[in-house]
N, C-alpha and C positions, 0 to 999 in steps of 0.2 A: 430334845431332852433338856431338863432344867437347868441342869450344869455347864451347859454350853452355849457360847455367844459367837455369832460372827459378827467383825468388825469391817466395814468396807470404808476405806478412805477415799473419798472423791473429791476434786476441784474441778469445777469449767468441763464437767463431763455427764452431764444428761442423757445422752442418745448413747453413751456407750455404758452408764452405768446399766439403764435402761435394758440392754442387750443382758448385762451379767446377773443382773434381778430375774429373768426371764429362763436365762439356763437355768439357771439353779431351781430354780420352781420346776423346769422340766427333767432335771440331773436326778434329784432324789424328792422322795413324798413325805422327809422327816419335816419338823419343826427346826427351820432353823437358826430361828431367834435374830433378823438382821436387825443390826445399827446402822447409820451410814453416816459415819463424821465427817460433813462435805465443810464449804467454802469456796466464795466464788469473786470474781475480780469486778464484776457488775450487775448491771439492773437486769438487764437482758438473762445475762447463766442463772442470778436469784431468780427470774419468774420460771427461769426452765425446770427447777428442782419444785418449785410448787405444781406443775404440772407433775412431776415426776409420782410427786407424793398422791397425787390423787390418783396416779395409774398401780401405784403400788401400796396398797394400804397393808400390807403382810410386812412392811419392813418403815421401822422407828427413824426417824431425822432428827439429828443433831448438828447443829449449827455450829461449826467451831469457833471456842473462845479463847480457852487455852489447851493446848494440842495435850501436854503432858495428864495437866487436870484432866481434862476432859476423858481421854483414857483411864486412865488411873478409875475416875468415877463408873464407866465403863463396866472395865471389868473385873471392879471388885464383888465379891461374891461367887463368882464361874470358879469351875473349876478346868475348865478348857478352850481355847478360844483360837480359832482358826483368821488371820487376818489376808483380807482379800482388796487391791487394788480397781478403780471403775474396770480398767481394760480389760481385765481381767476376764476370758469366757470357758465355761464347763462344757465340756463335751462329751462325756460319758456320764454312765449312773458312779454314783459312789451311795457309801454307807458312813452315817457317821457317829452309829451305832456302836457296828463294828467297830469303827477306827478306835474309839475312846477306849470300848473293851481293849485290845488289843496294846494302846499306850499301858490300861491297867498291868496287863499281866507281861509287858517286857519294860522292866523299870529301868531298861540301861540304855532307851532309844528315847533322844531328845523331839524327838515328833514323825508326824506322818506325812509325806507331803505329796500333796491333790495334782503337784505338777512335774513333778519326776517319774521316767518311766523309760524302759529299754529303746524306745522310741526318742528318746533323744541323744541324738549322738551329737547334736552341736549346741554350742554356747554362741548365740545371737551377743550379746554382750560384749564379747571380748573377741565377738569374731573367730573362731575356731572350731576346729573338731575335739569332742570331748569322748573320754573312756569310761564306759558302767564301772564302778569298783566291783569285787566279788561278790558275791550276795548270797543269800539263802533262800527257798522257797519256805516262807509260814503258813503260807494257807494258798488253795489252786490259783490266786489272780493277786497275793502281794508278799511281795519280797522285803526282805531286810538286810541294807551292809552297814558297811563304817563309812561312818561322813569322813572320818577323820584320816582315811585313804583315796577321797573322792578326790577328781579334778576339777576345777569351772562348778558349775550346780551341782555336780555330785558332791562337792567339797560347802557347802552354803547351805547350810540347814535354816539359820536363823533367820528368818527372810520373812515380806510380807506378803507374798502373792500368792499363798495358799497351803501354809502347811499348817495342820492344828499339833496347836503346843500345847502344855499343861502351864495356866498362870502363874503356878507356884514357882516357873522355871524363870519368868521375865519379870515376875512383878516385883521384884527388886531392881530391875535393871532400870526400870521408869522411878523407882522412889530414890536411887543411888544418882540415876543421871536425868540430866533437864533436858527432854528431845522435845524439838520447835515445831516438827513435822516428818509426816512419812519415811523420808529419804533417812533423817537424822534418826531417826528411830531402829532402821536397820542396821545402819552404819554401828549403834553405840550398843546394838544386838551381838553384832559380829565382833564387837571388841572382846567378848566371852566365850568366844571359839576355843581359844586356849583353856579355857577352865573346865569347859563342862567335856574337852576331848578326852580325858582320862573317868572323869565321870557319867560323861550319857553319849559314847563314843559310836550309838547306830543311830542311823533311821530308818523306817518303813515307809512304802509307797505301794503304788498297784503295778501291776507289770507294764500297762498302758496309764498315763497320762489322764489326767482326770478334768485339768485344768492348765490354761496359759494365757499370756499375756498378750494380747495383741496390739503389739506395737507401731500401731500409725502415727499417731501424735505425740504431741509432748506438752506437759502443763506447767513445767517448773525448768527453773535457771541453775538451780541450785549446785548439779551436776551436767557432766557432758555424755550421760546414760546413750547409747545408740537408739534411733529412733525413725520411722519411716518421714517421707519429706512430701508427700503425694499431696497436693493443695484441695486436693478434694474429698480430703479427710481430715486436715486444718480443724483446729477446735473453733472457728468460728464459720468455716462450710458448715459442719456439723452440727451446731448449735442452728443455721437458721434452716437447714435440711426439717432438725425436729419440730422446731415453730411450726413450721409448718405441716407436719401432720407426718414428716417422713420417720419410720422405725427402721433400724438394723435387721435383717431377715436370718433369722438364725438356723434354718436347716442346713445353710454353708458348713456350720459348725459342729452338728449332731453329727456323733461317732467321728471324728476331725481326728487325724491323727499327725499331730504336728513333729516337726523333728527338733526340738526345740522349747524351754520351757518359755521365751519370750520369740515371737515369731511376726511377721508384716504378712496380712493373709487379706486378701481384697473382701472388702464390703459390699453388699448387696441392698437395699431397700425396697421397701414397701410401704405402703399407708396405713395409718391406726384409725380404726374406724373408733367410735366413741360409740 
């Protein structure tokens, strides 16, 4: 649809953006307008994304120059925009059709999100078990509570691993505050928790899980985010795995039902034939 953009932010992640290009093309048959505002630490991860680009001509590369700008340029003009992290992988169909109707006609839910679902009862993150808030059935496969009674991710709406928002909600948050990248972008998201919890106090989801984060590696200092430590899935295994002709094997993932909206789930490979 014309009004909506996805934004994937990647650094130093080729073979796992690679994998979340590939769900999504198999998740739904909409249009889904990708960006992908990468950046990378060397010669080696730049030639990975020019490969990347020739395996996936359905989605736009942008170089990051200025994290803010560059956003901002982005998604001016949408009117909805779902933000999705490389590690990111889909495992079910969704609709986001659907989804956008359904933000239309409940204007008091600050978004939909592709990775929340009764299927997660733990926060990988914080280390813990977490509790569903109350919820309502809207329609046979998606439900709506209050963020603003959620625990761990039930309580975390403004995030970037997969929930479509309406810009009109954020896009003052980017012209009010200067974010350098990804991390700082959520972070200065969540500063608005308090505001919008009296004014857009739900959100909707599917009952299952649509999307999660698979947390092998790690690309940034920035935070002490929990993260897998398996050396064989290292962003530079993994860079010369792709060199070399190796892909992510994605039927692991198809219909995955993770317990957890960020989760360490082993990789599998196979060869890309050309």
């Amino acid at each position: 649809m014309k009004d909506f953009i996805t934004i994937i932010f990647s650094k130093n992640r080729a073979m796992q953006c690679d994998l979340l290009l590939r769900s999504i093309n198999i998740c739904t048959n909409e249009y889904m307008n990708i960006h992908i505002l990468y950046t990378c630490d060397n010669d080696r991860h730049w030639q990975s994304y020019e490969k990347l680009k020739s395996e996936h001509p359905e989605a736009k590369f942008h170089i990051e120059k200025s994290f803010n700008n560059d956003l901002l340029w982005l998604i001016k003009g949408y009117k909805y925009v779902v933000f999705m992290v490389d590690d990111n992988v889909c495992t079910k169909d969704f609709n986001i059709n659907e989804i956008t109707l359904l933000l239309e006609s409940n204007p008091k839910s600050i978004g939909f999100s592709l990775r929340l679902g009764i299927n997660c009862t733990e926060c990988y993150s914080l280390n813990r078990k977490q509790e569903k808030p109350p919820s309502i059935k809207i329609k046979d496969n998606i439900l709506m509570f209050s963020w603003v009674k959620g625990e761990s991710d039930w309580g975390y709406p403004l995030e970037i691993s997969s929930t479509v928002l309406k810009v009109e909600d954020i896009i003052n948050i980017l012209i009010k505050q200067e974010c350098n990248n990804p991390n700082d972008l959520e972070w200065k998201m969540q500063a608005y928790n308090y505001w919008y919890s009296t004014r857009k106090p739900l959100l909707m989801c599917y009952d299952e899980s649509r999307c999660f984060s698979n947390v092998v590696n790690k690309v940034q200092n920035i935070n002490n985010n929990r993260s897998g430590t398996n050396i064989e899935y290292s962003i530079d295994s993994l860079l010369t795995k792709y060199e070399n002709g190796d892909r992510i094997r994605y039927y692991t993932f198809q219909n995955f039902i993770n317990n957890a909206c960020h989760q360490e789930v082993m990789l599998e490979f196979e060869k890309y034939f050309y």
